[in-house]
C-alpha positions as CSV (number, residue, x, y, z in Angstrom):
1,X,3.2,-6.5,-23.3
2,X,2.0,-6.7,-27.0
3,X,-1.5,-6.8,-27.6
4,X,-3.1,-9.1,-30.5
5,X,-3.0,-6.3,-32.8
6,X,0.4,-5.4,-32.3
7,X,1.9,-8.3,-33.3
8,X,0.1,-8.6,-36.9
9,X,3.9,-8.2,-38.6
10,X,4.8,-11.3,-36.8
11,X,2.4,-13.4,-39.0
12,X,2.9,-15.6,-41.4
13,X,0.6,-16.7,-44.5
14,X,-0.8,-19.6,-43.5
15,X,-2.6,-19.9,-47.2
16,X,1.1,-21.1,-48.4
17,X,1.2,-24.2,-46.3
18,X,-2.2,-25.5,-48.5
19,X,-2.7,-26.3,-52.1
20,X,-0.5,-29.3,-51.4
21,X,2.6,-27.1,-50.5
22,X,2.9,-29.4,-47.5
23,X,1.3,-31.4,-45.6
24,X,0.7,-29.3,-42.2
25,X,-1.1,-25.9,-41.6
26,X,0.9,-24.0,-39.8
27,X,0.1,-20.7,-37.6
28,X,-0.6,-17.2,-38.7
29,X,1.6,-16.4,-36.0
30,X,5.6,-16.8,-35.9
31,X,6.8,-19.0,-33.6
32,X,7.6,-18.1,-29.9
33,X,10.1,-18.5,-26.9
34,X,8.7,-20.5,-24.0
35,X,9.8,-19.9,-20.8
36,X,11.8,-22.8,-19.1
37,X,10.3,-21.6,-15.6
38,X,7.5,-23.2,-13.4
39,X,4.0,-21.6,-13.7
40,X,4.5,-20.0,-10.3
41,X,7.8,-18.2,-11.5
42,X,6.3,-17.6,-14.9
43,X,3.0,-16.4,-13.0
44,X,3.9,-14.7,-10.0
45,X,7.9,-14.1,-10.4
46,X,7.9,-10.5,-12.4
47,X,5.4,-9.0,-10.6
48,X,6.3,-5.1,-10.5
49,X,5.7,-2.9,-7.5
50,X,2.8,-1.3,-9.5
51,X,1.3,-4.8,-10.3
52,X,1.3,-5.6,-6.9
53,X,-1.1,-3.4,-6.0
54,X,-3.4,-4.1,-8.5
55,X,-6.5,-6.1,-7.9
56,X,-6.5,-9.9,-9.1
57,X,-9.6,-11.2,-7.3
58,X,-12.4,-9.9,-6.1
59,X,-15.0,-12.0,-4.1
60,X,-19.0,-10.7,-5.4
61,X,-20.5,-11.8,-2.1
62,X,-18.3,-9.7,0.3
63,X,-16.9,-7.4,-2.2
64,X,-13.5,-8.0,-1.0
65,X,-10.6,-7.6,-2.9
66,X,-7.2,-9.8,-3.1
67,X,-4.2,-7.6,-4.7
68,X,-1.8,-9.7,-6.6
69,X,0.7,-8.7,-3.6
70,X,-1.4,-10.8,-1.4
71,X,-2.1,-13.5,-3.5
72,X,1.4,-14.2,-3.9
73,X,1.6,-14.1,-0.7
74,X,-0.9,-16.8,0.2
75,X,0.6,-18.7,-2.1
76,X,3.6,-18.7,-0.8
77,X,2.6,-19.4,2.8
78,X,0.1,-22.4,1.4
79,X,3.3,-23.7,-0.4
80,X,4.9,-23.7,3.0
81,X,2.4,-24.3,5.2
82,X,2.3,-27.9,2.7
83,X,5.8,-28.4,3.0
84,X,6.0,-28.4,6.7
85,X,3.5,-31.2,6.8
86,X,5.3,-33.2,4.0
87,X,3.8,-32.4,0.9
88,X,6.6,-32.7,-1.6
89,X,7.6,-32.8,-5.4
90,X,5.6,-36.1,-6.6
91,X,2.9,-35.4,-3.9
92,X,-0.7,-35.8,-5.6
93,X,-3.6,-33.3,-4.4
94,X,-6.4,-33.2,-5.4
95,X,-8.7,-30.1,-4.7
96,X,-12.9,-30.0,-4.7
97,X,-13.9,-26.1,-4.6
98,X,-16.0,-23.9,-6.4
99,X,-15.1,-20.5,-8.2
100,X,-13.9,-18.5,-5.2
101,X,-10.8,-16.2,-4.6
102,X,-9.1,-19.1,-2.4
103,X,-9.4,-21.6,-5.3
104,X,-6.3,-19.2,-6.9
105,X,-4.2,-19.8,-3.4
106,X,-4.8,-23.5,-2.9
107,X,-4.5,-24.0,-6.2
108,X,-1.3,-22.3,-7.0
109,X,0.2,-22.8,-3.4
110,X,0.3,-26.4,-4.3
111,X,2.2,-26.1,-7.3
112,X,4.6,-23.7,-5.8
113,X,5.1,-26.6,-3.2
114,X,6.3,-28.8,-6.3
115,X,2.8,-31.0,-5.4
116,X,0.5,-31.8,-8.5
117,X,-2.8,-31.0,-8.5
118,X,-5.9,-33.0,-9.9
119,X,-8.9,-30.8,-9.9
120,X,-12.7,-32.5,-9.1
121,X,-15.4,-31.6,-10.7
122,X,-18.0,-30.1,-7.5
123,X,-20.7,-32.2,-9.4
124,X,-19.6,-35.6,-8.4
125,X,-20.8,-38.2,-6.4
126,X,-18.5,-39.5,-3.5
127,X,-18.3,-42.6,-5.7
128,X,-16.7,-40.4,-8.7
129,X,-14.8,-38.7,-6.4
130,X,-13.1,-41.9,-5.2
131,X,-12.9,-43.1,-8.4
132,X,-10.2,-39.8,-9.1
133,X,-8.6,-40.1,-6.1
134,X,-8.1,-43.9,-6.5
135,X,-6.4,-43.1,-10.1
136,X,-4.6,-40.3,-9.6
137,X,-2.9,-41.4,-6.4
138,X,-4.1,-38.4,-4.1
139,X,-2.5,-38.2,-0.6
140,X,-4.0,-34.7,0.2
141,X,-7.6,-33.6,-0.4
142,X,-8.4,-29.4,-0.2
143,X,-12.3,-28.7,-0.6
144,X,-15.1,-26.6,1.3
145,X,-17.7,-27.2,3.8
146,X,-20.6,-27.6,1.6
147,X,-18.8,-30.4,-0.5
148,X,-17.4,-32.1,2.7
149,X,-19.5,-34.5,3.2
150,X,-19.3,-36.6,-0.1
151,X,-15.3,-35.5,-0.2
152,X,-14.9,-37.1,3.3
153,X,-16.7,-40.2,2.2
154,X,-14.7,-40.4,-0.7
155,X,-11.2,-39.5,1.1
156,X,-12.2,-42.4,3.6
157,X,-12.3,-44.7,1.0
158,X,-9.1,-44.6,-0.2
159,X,-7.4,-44.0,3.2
160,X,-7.0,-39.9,3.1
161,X,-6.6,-39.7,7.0
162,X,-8.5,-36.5,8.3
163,X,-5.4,-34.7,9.1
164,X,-4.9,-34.3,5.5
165,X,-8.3,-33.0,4.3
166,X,-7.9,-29.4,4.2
167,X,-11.5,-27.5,4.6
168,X,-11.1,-24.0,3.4
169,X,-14.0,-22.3,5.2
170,X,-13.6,-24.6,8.5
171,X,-14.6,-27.8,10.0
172,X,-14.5,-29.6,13.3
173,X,-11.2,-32.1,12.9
174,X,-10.1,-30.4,9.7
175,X,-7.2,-27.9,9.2
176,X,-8.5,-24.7,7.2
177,X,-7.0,-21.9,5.1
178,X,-6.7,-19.4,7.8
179,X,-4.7,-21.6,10.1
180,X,-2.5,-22.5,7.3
181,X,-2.0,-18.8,6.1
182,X,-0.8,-17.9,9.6
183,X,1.2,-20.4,10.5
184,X,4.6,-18.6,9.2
185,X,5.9,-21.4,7.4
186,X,8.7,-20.2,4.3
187,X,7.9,-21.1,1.1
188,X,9.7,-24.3,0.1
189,X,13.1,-24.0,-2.0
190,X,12.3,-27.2,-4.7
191,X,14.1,-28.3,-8.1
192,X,11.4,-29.5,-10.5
193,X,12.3,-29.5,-14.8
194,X,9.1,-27.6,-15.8
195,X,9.5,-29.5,-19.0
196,X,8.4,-32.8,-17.2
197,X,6.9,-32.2,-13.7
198,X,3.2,-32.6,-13.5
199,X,1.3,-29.5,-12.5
200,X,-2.0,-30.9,-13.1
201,X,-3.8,-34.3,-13.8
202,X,-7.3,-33.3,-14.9
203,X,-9.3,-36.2,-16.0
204,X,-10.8,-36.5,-19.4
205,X,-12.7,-38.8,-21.4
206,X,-10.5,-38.5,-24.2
207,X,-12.0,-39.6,-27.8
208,X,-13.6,-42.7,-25.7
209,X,-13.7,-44.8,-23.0
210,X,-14.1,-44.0,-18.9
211,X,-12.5,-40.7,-17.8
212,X,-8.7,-40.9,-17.4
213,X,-5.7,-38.3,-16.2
214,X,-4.3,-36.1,-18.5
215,X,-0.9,-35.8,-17.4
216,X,0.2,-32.2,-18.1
217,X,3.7,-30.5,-17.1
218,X,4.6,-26.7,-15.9
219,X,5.9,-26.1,-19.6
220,X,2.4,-27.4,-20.4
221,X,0.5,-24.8,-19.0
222,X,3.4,-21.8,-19.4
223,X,3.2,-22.7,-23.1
224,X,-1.1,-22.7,-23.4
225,X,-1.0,-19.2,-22.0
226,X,2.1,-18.1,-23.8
227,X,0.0,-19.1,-26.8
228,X,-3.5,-17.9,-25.9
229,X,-1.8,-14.1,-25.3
230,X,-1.1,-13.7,-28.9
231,X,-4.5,-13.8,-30.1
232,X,-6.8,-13.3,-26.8
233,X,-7.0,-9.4,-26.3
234,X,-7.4,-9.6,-22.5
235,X,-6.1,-6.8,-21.1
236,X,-4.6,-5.2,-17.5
237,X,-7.8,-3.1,-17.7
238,X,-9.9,-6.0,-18.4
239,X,-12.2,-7.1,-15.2
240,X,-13.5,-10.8,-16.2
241,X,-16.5,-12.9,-14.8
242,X,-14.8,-16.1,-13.7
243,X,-17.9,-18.2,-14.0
244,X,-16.3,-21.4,-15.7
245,X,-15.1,-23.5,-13.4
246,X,-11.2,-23.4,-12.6
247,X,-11.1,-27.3,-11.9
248,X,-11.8,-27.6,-15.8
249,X,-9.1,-26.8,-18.1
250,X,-10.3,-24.2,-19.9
251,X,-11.0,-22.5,-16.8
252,X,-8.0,-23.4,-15.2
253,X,-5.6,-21.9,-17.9
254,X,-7.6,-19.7,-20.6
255,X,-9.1,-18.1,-18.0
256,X,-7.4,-18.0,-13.9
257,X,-3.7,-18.2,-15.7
258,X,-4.3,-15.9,-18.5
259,X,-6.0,-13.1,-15.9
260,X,-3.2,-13.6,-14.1
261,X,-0.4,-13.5,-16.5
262,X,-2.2,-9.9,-18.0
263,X,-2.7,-9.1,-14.2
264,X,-6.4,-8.3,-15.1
265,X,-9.0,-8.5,-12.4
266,X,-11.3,-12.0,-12.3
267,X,-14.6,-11.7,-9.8
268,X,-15.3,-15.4,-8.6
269,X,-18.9,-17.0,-9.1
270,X,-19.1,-20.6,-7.6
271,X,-22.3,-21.5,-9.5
272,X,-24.2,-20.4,-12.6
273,X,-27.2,-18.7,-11.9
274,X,-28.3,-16.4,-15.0
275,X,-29.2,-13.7,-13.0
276,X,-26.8,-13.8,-10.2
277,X,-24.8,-13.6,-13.7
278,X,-26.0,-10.8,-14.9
279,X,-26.3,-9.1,-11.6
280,X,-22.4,-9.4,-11.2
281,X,-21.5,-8.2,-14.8
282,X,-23.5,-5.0,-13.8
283,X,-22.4,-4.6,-10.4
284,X,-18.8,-4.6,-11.2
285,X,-18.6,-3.8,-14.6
286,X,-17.3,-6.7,-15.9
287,X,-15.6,-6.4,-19.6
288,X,-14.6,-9.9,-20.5
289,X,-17.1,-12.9,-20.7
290,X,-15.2,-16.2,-21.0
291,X,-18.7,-18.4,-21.4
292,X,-19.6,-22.2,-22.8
293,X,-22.6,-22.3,-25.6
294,X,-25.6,-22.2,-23.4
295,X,-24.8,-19.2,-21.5
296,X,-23.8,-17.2,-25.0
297,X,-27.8,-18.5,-25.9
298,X,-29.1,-17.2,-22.6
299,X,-27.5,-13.9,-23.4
300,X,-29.0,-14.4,-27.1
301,X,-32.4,-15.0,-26.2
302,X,-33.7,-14.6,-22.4
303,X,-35.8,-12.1,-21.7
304,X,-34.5,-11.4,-18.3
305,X,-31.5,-9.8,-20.0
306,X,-32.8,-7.0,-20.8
307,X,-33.3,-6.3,-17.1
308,X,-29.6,-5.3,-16.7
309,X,-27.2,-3.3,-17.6
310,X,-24.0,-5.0,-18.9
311,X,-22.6,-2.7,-22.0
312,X,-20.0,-3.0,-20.1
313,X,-18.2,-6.1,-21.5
314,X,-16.7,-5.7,-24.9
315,X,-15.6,-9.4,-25.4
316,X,-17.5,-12.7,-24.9
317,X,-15.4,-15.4,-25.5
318,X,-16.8,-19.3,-26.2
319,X,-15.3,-22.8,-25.7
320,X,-15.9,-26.4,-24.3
321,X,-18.0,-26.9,-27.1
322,X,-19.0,-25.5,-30.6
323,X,-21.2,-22.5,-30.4
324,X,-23.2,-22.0,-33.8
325,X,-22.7,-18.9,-35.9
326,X,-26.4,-17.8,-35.6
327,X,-26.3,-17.6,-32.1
328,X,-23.2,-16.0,-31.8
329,X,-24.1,-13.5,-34.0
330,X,-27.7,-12.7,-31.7
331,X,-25.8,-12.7,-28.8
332,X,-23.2,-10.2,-30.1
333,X,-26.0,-7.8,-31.3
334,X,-28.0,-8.0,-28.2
335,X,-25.1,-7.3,-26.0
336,X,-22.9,-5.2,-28.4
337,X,-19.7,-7.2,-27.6
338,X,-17.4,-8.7,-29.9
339,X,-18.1,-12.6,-29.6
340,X,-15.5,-15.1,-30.5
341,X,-14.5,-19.1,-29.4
342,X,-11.3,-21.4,-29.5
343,X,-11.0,-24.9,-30.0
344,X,-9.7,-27.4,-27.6
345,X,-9.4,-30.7,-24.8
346,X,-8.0,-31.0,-21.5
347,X,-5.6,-32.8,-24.1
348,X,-4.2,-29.7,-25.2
349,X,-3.7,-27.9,-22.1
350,X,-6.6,-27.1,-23.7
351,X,-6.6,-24.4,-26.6
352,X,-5.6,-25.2,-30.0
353,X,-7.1,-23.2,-32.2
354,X,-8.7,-19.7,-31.3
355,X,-10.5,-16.8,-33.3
356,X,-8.0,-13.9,-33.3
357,X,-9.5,-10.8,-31.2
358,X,-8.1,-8.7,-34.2
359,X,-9.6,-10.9,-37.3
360,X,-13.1,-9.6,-37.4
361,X,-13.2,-11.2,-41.0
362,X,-12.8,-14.7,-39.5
363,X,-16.7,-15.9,-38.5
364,X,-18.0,-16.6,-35.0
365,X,-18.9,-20.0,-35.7
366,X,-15.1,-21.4,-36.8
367,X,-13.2,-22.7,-34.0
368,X,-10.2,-20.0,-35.2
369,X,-6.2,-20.8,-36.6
370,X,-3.6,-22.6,-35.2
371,X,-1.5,-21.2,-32.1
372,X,2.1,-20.3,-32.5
373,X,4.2,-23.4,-31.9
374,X,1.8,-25.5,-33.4
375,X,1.2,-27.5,-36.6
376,X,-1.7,-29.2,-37.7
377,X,-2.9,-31.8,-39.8
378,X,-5.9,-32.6,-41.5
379,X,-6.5,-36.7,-41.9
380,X,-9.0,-38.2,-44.1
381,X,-11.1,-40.7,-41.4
382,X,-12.2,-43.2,-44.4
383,X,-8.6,-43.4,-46.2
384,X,-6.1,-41.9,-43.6
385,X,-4.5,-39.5,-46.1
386,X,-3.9,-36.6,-45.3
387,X,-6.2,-33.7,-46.7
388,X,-3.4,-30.7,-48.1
389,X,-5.9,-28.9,-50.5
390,X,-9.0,-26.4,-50.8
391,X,-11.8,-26.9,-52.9
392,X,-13.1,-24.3,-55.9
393,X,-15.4,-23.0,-52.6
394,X,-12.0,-22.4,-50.7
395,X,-12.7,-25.0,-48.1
396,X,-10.9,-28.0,-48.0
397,X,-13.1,-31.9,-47.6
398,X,-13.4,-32.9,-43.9
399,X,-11.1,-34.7,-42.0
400,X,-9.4,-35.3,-38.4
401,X,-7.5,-32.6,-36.7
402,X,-4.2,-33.6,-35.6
403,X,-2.5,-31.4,-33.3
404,X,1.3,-31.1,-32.5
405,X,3.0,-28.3,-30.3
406,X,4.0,-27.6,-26.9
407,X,1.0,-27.7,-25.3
408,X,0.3,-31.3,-26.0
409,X,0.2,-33.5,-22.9
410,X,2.8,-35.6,-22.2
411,X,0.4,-38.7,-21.9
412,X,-2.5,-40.6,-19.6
413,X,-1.7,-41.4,-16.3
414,X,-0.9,-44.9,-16.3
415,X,-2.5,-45.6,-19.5
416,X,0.4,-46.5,-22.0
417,X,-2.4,-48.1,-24.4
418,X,-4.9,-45.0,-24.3
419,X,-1.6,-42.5,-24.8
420,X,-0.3,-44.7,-27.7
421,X,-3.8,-44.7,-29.6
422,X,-4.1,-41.0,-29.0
423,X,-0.9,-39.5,-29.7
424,X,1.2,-41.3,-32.7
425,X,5.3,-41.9,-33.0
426,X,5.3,-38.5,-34.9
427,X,3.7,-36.7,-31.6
428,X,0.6,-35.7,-33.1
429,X,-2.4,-35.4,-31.0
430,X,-5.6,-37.3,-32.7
431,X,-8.4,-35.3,-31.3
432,X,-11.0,-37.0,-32.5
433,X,-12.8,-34.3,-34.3
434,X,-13.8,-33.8,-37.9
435,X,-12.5,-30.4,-38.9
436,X,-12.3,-28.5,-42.5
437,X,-10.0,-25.1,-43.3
438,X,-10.8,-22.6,-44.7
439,X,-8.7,-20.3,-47.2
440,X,-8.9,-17.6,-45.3
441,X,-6.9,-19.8,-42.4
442,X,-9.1,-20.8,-40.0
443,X,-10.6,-23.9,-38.9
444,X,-14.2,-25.3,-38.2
445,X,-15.4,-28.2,-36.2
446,X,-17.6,-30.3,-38.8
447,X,-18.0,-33.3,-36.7
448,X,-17.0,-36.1,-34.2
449,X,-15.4,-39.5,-34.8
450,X,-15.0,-40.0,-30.9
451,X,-17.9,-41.3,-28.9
452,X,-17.7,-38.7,-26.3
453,X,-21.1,-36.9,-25.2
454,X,-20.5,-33.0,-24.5
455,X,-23.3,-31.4,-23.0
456,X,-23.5,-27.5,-21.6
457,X,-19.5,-28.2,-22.3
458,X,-19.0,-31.4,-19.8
459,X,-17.8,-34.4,-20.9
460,X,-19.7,-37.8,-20.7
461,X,-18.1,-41.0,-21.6
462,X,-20.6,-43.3,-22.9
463,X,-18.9,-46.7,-21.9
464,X,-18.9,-45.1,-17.9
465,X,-22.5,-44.8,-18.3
466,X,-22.8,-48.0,-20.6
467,X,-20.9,-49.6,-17.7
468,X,-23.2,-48.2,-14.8
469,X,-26.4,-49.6,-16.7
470,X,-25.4,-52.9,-17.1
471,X,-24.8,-53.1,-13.5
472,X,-28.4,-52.9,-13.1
473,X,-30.3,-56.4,-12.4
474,X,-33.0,-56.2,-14.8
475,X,-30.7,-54.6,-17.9
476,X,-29.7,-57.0,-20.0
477,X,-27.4,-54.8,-22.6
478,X,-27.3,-51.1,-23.1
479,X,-25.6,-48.7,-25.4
480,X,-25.4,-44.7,-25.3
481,X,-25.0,-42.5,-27.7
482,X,-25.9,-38.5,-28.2
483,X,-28.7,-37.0,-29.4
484,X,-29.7,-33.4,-29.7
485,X,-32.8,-31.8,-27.6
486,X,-35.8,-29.7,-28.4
487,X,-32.7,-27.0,-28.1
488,X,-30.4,-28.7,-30.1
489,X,-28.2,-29.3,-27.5
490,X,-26.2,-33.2,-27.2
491,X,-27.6,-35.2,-24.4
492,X,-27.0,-38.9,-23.6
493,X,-29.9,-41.5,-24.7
494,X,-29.8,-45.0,-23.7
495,X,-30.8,-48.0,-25.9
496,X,-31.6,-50.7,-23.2
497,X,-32.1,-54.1,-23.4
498,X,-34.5,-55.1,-20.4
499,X,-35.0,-58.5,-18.8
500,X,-37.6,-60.5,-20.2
501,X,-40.9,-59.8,-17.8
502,X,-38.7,-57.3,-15.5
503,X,-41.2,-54.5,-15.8
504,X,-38.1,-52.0,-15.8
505,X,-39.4,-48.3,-17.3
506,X,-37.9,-45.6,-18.5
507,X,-38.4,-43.5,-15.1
508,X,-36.7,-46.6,-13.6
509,X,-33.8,-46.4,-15.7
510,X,-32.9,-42.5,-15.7
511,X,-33.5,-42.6,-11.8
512,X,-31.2,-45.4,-11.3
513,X,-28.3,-43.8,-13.1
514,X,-28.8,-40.3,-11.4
515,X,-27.9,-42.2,-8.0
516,X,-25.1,-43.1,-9.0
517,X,-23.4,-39.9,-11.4
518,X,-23.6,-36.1,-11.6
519,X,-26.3,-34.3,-12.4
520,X,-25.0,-33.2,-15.9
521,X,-24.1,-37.4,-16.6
522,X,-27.7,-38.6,-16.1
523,X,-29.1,-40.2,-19.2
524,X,-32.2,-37.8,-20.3
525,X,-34.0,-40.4,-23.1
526,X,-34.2,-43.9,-22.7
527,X,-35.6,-46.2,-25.7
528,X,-35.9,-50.4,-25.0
529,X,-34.8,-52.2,-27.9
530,X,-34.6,-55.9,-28.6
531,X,-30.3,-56.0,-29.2
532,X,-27.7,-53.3,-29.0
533,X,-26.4,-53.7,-32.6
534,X,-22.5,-54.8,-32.2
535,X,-19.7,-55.7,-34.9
536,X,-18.2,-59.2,-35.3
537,X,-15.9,-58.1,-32.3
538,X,-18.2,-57.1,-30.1
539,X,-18.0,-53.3,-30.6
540,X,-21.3,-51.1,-30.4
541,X,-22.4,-50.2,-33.8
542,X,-23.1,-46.4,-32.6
543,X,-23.3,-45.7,-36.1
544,X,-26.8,-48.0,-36.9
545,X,-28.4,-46.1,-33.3
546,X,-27.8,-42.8,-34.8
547,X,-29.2,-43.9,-37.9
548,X,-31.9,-45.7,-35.8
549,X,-32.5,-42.3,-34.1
550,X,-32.8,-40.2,-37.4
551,X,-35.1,-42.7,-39.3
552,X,-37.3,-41.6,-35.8
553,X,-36.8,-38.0,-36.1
């Protein structure tokens, strides 16, 4: 299997497609083959005799270790084990469960059963968990002890009898891994087109608006990874820290497909704790970091580092939101490891643009070129034209990256209106963020014209929370937006318009909305103001509350 740098003859000069040339920035890279398989043949179906005695996960709490032998194995049986109970081709499951080997089985066992998965975040509330199983159309639910309680409230919501919530580690009415492993069912013979099965529905916020499912197909995912392996310089050798979750996309493919598909070794963690972190990376000599921005600043600048011994890793690797250059550049020093990021949404199964492991030229704070199979375009947000040249400074004015390639989503789940407005006639993606190029070809992230709030990575959707405020008796109107922290990180704010005489505080407000969302959703600021400025049409002027919030700064 070629390695980044063996490849660099495959390259093109992506320079020539600026200058007004043409009108889309291509990839470095030449175009590649995609496999017309499912991501369990494409995953699991080449395995060699050697490979299947190699390690794929490896569980930090026990130190036990799953060889990729077994794991296809379990998948198998899962698959079957599904398949004697009815789950079948258009059968929606949705799975709640940390980072732990079995995620890899359920998660994959599902798939090979033709079923298609829609991952939960393990933050949410029973009433954002119902929310996702109401949408997606789950019949199944797969989750663990500790989240059972809000998963079973959620499943009993929208009529998930208990026969049909799977609990991994075991409960009282509830099948469990173990029995399903065991029970000898074969592995189901389907016949799905990978080019338009769903494999996964994970939900997003998109450029606005409450979360919704991303509708993405086996080719979706083969093609992400075939992608990610020209430029990502994981390796057979490689033993990576799966700490980002695998029910978010990045997680899911960049990092659980990718190991798999290099047949490197992943150790779980179901929960960030910074030194549990760094504990792990020392214990097992971990190599390969995939991180979001607030771990790569923990590395950077907490103390407590020092404590440990982690020269191990040689790569950290940054995504689900921009990571600045400065920090990047403190956290590669401190821990002697090549740090790099990529660019991407649950969208785009998710990366679109990634820092080449074999570009040290290119700088730690772009978001990296286009993948192979992709094209790009840069739109001007004021004028929609499209932006084809570089300045005398060799980087061209900002504007909208538009993505097209096989990696793109086929669409949201029953959301012809939200699909329409995010991917035009042409099939270009319109991410919604404010990006420039650079001569040397890459890409940087500049900006946002979405409304979406990432913080630590996660996405909040201001009009869910906009939506939960106004449900409270004394609000009158409220508006969200972003604002950056004494750390200058994004978190939400919320204007509020109280009822006259209703006594309602700030306390009140950012206690009422914690009840009701995840931890990472709850609004941290809260300012009372006399009207939420709106257009003629009734749209939030988001625009005149930043302003309002910088005048205050």
């Amino acid at each position: 299997m070629e390695a980044p740098g063996d490849d660099a003859g495959r390259r093109k000069d992506a320079a020539s497609t600026i200058r007004g040339e043409r009108s889309v920035f291509t990839s470095p890279y030449a175009d590649i083959d995609i496999p017309a398989v499912t991501i369990y043949d494409y995953l699991f179906g080449g395995l060699t005799s050697d490979e299947l005695t190699r390690v794929a996960l490896i569980d930090p709490a026990t130190g036990a270790e799953t060889t990729y032998g077994a794991l296809r194995a379990q998948v198998d049986a899962f698959a079957g084990a599904l398949a004697a109970r009815g789950v079948a081709p258009g059968t929606v499951i949705a799975v709640l469960c940390p980072n732990v080997p079995a995620f890899a089985t359920v998660f994959h066992g599902a798939l090979r059963a033709g079923a298609t998965v829609t991952t939960i975040n393990s933050l949410y509330t029973a009433g954002e968990i119902e929310k996702q199983l109401r949408d997606a159309g789950a019949t199944w639910f797969v989750t663990v002890s500790p989240l059972l309680p809000q998963a079973q409230t959620a499943a009993e919501a929208v009529g998930i009898p208990h026969d049909r919530v799977i609990v991994l580690d075991g409960a009282p009415g509830h099948a469990n891994l173990r029995d399903l492993l065991v029970a000898g069912a074969p592995a189901p013979e389907i016949s799905i087109d990978p080019a338009t099965h769903l494999a996964v529905l994970p939900y997003s916020s998109g450029t606005t608006g409450v979360p919704k499912g991303v509708m993405l197909t086996h080719r979706n995912l083969v093609a992400n990874v075939e992608q990610c392996r020209s430029v990502i310089d994981l390796t057979t050798d490689d033993r990576v820290l799966a700490v980002l979750p695998f029910f978010h996309i990045y997680g899911m493919t960049v990092l659980l497909n990718l190991a798999l598909q290099r047949r490197a070794s992943m150790v779980t963690m179901p929960k960030f704790d910074l030194v549990e972190f760094l504990r792990i990376t020392q214990t097992f000599g971990c190599t390969y970091l995939y991180v979001a921005p607030p771990i790569a600043v923990a590395l950077a600048k907490h103390p407590i580092v020092d404590q440990f011994d982690i020269s191990s890793v040689r790569t950290l690797f940054s995504g689900a939101a921009p990571l600045d250059g400065e920090t990047a550049e403190l956290a590669a020093q401190r821990i002697n490891a090549h740090v790099v990021q990529g660019y991407g949404m649950s969208e785009t199964s998710p990366a679109a643009l990634v820092i080449p492991a074999d570009r040290p030229e290119i700088p730690a704070s772009s978001a990296g070129v286009v993948l192979a199979n992709e094209i790009v375009k840069l739109v001007d947000t004021e004028t929609g034209d499209e932006i084809t040249e570089v300045g005398e400074d060799g980087v061209s004015r900002p504007g909208e990256l538009w993505v097209k390639g096989p990696n793109i989503m086929v669409g949201y789940l029953d959301k012809p209106e939200a699909t329409a407005e995010t991917i035009d006639a042409d099939g270009f993606l319109h991410t919604g963020d404010v990006a420039v190029y650079h001569e040397g070809g890459y890409f940087s992230i500049v900006d946002r014209v979405k409304e979406l709030i990432k913080y630590k990575g996660y996405q909040i959707a201001p009009a869910e929370l906009e939506a939960l405020l106004l449900s409270h008796p004394k609000i009158m109107d409220a508006a969200v937006i972003g604002v950056l922290d004494d750390d200058k990180q994004e978190i939400p704010k919320a204007f509020v318009v109280a009822a006259p005489d209703s006594g309602l505080t700030g306390d009140d407000v950012m206690a009422f909305v914690i009840e009701h969302v995840a931890p990472f959703k709850k609004v941290r600021r809260v300012e009372f103001i006399d009207a939420i400025p709106k257009s003629s049409a009734g749209k939030i002027l988001r625009k005149d509350l930043r302003a309002r919030e910088a005048a205050a700064v």
